[in-house]
C-alpha positions as CSV (number, residue, x, y, z in Angstrom):
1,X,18.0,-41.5,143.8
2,X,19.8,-45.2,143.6
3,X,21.4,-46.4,140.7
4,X,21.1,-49.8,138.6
5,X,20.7,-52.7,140.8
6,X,21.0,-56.2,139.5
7,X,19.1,-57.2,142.5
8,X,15.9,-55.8,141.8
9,X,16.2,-56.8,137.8
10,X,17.4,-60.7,138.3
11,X,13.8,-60.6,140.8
12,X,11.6,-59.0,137.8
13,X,13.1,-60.9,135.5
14,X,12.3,-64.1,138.0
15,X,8.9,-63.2,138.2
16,X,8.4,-63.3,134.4
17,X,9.2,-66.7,134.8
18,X,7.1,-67.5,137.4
19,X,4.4,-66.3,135.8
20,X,5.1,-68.4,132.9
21,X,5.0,-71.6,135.0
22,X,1.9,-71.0,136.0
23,X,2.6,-70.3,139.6
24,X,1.6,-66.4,139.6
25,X,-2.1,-68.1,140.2
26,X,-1.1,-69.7,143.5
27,X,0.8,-66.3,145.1
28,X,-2.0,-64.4,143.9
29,X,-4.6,-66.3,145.4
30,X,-3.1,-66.1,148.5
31,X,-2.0,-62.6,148.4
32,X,-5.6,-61.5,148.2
33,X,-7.0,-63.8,150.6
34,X,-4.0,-62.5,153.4
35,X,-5.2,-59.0,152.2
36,X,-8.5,-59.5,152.8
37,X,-8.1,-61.3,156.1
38,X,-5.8,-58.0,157.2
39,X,-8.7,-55.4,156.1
40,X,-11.6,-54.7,154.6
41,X,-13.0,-57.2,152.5
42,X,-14.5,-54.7,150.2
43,X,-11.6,-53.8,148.0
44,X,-12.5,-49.5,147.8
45,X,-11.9,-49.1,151.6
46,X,-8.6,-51.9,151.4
47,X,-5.5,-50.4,149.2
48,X,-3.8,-53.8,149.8
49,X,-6.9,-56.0,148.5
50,X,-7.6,-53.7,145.5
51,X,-4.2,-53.7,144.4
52,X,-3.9,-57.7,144.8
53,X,-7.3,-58.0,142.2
54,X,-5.3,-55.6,139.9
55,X,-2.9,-57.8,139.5
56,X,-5.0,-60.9,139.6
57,X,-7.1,-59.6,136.4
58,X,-3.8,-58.3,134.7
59,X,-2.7,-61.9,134.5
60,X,-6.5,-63.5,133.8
61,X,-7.2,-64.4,136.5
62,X,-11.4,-65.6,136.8
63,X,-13.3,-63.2,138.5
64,X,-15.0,-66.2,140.9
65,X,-11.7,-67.4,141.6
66,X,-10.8,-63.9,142.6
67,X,-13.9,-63.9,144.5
68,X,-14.0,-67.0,146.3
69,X,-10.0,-66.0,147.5
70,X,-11.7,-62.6,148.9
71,X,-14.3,-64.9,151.1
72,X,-11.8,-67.3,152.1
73,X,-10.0,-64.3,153.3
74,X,-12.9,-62.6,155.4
75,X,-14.1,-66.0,157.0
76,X,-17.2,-66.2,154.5
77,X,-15.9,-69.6,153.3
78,X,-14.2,-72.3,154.6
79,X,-11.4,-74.2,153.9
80,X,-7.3,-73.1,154.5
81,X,-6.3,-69.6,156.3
82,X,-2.9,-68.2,155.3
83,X,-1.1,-66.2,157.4
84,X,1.9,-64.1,157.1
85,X,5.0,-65.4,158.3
86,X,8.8,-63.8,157.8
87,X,11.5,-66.1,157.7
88,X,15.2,-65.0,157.9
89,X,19.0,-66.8,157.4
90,X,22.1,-66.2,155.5
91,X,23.2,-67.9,152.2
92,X,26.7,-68.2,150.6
93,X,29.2,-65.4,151.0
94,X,27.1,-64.4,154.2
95,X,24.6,-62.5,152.4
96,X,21.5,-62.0,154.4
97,X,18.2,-63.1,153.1
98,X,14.5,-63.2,154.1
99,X,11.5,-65.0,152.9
100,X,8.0,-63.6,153.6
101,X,5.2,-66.8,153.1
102,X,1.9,-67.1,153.3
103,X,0.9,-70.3,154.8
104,X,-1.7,-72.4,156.3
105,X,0.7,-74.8,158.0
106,X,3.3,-73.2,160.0
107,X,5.1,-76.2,160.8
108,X,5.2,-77.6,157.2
109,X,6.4,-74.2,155.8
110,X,9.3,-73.8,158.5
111,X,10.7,-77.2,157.7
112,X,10.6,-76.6,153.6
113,X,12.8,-73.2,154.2
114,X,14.6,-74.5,156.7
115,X,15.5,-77.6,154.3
116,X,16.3,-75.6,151.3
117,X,18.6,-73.4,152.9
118,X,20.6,-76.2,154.2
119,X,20.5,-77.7,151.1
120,X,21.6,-74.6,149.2
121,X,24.3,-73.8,151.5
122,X,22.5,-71.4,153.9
123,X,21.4,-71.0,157.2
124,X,18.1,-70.6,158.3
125,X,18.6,-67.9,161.8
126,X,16.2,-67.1,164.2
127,X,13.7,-63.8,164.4
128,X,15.8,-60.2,163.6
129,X,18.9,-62.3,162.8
130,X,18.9,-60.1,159.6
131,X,15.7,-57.8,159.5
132,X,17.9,-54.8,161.2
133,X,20.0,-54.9,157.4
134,X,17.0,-53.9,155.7
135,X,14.4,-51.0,155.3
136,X,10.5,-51.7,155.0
137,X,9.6,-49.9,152.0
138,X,6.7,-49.6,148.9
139,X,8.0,-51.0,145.9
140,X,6.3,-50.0,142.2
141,X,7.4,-51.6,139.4
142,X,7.2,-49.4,135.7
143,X,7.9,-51.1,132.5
144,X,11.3,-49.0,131.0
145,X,10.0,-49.1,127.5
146,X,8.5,-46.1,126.1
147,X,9.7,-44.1,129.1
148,X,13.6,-42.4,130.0
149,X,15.1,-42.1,132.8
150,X,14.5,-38.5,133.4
151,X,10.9,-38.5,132.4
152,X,10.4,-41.5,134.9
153,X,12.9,-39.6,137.4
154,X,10.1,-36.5,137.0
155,X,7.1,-38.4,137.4
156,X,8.0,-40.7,140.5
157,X,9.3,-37.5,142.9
158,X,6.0,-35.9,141.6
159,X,4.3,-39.1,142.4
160,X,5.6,-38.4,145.9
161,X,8.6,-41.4,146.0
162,X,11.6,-41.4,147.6
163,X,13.7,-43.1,145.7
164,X,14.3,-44.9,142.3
165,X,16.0,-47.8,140.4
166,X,16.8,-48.0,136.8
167,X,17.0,-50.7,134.7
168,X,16.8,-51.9,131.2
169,X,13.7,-53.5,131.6
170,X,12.2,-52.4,134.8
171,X,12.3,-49.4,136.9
172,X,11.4,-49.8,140.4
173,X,10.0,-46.8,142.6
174,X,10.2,-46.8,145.8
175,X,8.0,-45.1,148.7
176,X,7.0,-44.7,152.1
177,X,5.0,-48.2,153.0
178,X,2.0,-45.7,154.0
179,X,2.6,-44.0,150.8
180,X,2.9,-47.0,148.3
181,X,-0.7,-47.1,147.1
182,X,-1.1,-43.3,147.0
183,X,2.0,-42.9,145.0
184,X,0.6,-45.8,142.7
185,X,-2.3,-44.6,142.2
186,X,-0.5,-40.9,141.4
187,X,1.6,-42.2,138.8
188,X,-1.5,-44.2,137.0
189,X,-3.0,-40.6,136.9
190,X,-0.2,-39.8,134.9
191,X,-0.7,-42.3,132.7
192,X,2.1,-44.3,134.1
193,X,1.7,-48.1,133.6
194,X,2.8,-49.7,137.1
195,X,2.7,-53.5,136.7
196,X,3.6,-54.7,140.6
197,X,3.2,-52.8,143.7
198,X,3.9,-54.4,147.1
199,X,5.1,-53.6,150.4
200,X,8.6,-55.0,150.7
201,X,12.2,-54.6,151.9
202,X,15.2,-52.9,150.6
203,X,19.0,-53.4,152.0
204,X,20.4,-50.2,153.9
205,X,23.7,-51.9,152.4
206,X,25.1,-54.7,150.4
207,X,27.3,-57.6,149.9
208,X,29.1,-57.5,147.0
209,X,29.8,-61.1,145.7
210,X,33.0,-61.3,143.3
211,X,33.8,-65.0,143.5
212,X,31.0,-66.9,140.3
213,X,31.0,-70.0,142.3
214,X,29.5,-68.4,145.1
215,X,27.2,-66.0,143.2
216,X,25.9,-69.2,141.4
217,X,25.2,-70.5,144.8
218,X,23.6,-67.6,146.0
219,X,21.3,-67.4,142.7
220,X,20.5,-71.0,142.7
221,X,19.3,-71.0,147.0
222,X,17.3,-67.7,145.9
223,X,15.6,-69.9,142.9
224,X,14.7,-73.0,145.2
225,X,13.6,-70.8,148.2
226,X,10.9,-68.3,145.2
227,X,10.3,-71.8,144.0
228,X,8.6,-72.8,147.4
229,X,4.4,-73.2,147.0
230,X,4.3,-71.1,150.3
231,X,6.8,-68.0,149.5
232,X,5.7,-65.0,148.5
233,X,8.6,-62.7,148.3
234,X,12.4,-63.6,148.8
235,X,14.6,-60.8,149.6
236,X,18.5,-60.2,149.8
237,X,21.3,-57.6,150.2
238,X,23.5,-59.0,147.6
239,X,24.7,-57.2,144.6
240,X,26.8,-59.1,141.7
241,X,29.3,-57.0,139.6
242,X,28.6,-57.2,135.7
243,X,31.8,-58.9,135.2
244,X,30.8,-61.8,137.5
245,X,27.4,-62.3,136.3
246,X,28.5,-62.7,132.8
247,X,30.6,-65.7,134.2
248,X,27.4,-67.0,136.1
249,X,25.4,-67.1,132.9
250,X,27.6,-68.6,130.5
């Protein structure tokens, strides 16, 4: 199983953040609605939908907001439909990233991503441009504390994953995207607290980034594009050394 990848940490810890600026909310919201519009509005027959309302009442969500995103979803109400839409460019040092949104306006969301790229130093591409670098995969984050590396190791291939990332904070499990909710749902059985699970990518290699100016370019164009009302997920193949991030964050 994979090794410590600062990747997958800098996005938990980028989350946390999120969170506290109050823009989990908006994601959320349209994370259910997209799940319910996908499947079954009734959360026990749609893995997708239930695990959305998870995570909507782990972070307080109101149950009637959480309700009226469901019937948005399914046509019962009116108002906006989101759809999913993948996005995909290159940033500094030619790393490759996409950026999955959920969005009512196609037009308007195109012409924010394409701005910030350009902006950042990027390059929005066209359609596959970059997908073919990357491997579809579940992705479960697990809270490191109170649990080691081999106990977690244990639990996950029990769990049925197929393979793993450790970090200080975070470890991330990955699976099968038909297997992500069963293996979730396995390693809750367990007792195992899983605070994110979502269908995403995962780089089949990456570009190593050595030079700080260019890893602080890279980090800032992944901020602006997360930081985007219609982006859901931002993804990239880049990895930077220890070494170089010390110099980025000082």
């Amino acid at each position: 199983m994979a090794g410590h990848s600062h990747w997958a940490q800098i996005k938990h810890k980028k989350a946390k953040v999120d969170a506290q600026r109050g823009k989990l909310f908006s994601k959320l919201i349209r994370e259910i609605t997209v799940a319910a519009r996908l499947g079954d509005p009734n959360p026990e027959f749609n893995p997708r939908l239930r695990t959305a309302i998870e995570q909507a009442k782990k972070a307080n969500m109101p149950l009637e907001t959480i309700e009226r995103a469901i019937k948005k979803g399914s046509g019962e109400l009116g108002g906006e439909s989101f759809e999913e839409v993948l996005y995909e460019g290159y940033g500094p040092g030619g790393v490759a990233i996409m950026v999955l949104t959920a969005t009512d306006n196609r037009n308007r969301t195109s012409s924010e991503v394409r701005h910030t790229f350009s902006k950042h130093g990027g390059n929005l591409g066209t359609a596959g441009c970059v997908s073919y670098l990357f491997e579809r995969k579940g992705s479960i984050e697990v809270p490191a504390e109170g649990i080691s590396e081999e106990e977690i190791f244990e639990k996950a291939i029990e769990a049925g994953a197929e393979d793993l990332q450790t970090g200080e904070e975070v470890h991330i499990i990955y699976t099968k995207p038909e297997d992500l909710y069963e293996v979730k749902e396995n390693l809750e059985k367990m007792g195992i607290t899983v605070e994110k699970a979502q269908i995403t990518w995962t780089p089949l290699s990456t570009v190593t980034v050595e030079d700080p100016d260019t890893a602080k370019k890279v980090l800032k164009l992944i901020d602006a594009l997360d930081d985007l009302e219609d982006v859901q997920q931002v993804i990239s193949n880049f990895e930077i050394p220890d070494e170089v991030m010390h110099k980025v964050q000082t």
